[in-house]
N, C-alpha and C positions, 0 to 999 in steps of 0.2 A: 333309597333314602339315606343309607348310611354313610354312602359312598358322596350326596350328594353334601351331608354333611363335613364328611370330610375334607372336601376339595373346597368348600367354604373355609373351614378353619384353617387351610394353608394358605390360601388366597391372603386369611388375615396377617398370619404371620409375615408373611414377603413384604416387607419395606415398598410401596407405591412411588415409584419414583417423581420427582415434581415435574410437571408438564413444561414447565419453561426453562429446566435443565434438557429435557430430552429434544426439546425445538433450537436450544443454545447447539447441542451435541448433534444434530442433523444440521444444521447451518454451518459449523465447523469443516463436518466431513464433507458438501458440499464445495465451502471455501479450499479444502485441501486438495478434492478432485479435479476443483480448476486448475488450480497452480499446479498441478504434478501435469495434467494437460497443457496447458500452455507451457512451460518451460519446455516441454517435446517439440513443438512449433517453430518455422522459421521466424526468421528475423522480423520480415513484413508483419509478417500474422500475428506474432506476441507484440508490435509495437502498435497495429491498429486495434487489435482486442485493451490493449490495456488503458489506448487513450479513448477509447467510446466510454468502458468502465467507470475511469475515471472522470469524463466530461457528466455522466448521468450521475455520482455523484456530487458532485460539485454543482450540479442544477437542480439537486433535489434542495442539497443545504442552503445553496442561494435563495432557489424559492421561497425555503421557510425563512428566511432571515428579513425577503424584504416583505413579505408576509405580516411580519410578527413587526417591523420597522415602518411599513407604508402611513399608519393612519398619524406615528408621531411625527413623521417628517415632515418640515416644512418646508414647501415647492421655492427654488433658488432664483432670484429674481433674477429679470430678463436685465442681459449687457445691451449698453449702452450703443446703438449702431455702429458709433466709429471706432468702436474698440478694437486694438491690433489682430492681425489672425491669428499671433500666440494665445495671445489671451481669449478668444473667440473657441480654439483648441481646448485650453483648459477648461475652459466653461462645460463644453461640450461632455467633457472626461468625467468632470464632479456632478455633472446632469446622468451621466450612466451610472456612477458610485450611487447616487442618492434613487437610485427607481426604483419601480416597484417589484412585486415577485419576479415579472418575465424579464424585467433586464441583469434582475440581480441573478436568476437563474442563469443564462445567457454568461454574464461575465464570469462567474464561479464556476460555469463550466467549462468558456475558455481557460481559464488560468490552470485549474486543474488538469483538465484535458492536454495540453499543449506543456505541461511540466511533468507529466507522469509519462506521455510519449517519451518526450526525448530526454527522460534521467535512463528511462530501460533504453532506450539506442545507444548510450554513450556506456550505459554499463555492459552491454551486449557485444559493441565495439571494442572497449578500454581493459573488460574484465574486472572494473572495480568502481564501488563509487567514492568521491574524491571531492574539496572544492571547486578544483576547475569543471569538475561535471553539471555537478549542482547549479555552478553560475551560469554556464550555455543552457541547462532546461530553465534558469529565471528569466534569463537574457528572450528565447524565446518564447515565454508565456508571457513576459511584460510588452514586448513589441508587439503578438496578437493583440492581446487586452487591449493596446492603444488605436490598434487600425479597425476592429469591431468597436469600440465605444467611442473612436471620434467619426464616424465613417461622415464625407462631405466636408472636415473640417481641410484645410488646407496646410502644403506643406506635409501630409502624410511621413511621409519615411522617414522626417528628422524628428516627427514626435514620437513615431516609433522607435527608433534607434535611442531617445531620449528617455522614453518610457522603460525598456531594455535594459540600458545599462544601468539605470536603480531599482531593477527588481534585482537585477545580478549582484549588484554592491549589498545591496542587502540581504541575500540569500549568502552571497559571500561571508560576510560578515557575522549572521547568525550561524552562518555552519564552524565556523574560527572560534567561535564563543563556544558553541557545543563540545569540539573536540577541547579543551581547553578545561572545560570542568568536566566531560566525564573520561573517566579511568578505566583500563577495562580491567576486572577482576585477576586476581594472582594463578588464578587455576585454567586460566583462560587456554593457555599452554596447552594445556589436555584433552582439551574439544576441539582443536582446531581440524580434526580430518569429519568431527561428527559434523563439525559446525557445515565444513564445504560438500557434505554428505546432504543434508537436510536442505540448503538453500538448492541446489543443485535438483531436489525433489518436490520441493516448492513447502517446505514442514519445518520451515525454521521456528514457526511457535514452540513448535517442539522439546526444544534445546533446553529448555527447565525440565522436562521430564526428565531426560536423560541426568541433567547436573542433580534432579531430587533423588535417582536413583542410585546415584554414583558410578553410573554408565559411560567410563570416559575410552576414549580412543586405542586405547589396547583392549577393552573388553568387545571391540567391534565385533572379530573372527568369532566369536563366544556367542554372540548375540540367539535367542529364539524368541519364538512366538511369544511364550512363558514369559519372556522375561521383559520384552516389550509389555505385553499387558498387564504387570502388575506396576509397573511407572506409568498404569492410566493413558496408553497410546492409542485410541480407535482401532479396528480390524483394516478399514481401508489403507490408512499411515504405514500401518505394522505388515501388510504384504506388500505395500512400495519399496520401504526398507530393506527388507528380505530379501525381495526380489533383487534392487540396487548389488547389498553384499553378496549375492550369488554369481552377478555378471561384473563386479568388482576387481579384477585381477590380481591386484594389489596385495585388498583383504582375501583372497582365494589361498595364494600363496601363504599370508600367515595364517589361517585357519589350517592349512598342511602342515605348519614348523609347529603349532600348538598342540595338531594331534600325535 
């Protein structure tokens, strides 16, 4: 009995943690087991995994978009029979813009699906991502978009290539604007082997743990368990890490010159 009371008053003592932090913090390490898996994978394999990923998002938020949109919309009146085959195209295009869950699904998941493929091929390819990246995965999620949502309409390929080059100008555009206002921080300098350390592992969320801890690129060779886990890193993260700096040659050698 005494025993039984006292393992009750510790139980109370110990802080309960909140159920939707501990679901947050298993969804995390999940998210990280992918990406340290997938970056291992050939080229084929991480560009079909990330465009299915991305297509089943993009169909779920469509879903709910035309979901939560179907009952305000109102149905777009029928074109006039002699209307040109441009206009007959466009019709067709603002008829898939305006559907309901399953088209809006469908288009949300082209777009996404078909711009998250080929931004990872070109930075797979390139080594980096860039404007001209960015505009070839607009270029081709706007010309699918146009060949699934006019499908029957005529002249195909020029509304493609039409539809294409202004998602491109636009993505072009919004990417010129972004670099443009943001700056990257003064310290930035100092991360830069964690920063190619972490993406390389698929843990670039990461990168604030390390700058909250003051964990920059000469304390790499230094690094342990300890010291990961007190900058709040998962056990999964913190033996990728490990593991990384131990087959790291680089950090090998100055972990040598430090001791």
């Amino acid at each position: 009995m005494e025993q039984g009371k006292q393992g009750v008053l510790v139980a109370k003592l110990i802080p309960q943690q909140n159920p939707i932090e501990q679901i947050q913090a298993r969804f995390k390490e999940l998210e990280t087991g992918f990406k340290a898996w997938l970056a291992k994978q050939s080229l084929p394999v991480e560009v079909a995994m990330v465009t299915l990923t991305s297509s089943a998002q993009g169909a779920a938020i469509g879903a709910l978009m035309g979901t939560l949109t179907n009952d305000k919309s109102s149905p777009l009146p029928t074109p006039p029979p002699q209307a040109n085959p441009q206009a007959m195209a466009s019709f067709q295009q603002a008829q898939a813009l305006a559907g309901g869950p399953l088209a809006q699904a469908r288009n949300f998941a082209v777009i996404t699906g078909v711009n998250a493929g080929i931004s990872c091929l070109m930075k797979r390819l390139r080594g980096k991502e860039d404007v001209q990246s960015s505009m070839v995965a607009a270029f081709g999620s706007g010309a699918m978009f146009s060949l699934v949502s006019g499908m029957g309409a005529p002249n195909q390929p020029a509304n493609a290539i039409t539809s294409g080059l202004f998602f491109a100008l636009v993505q072009g555009g919004l990417f010129k604007i972004g670099e443009k206002f943001s700056k990257p921080p003064a310290e930035d300098v100092f991360y830069d082997k964690t920063r190619s350390m972490l993406y390389k592992l698929g843990l670039q969320d990461y990168e604030k743990n390390f700058r909250k801890g003051l964990l920059t690129d000469s304390t790499l060779p230094l690094l342990t368990d300890s010291a990961l886990r007190d900058v709040r890193i998962p056990p999964g993260p913190r033996l990728l890490i490990l593991d990384h700096i131990q087959r790291d040659p680089e950090i090998k050698d100055r972990q040598g010159n430090v001791r």
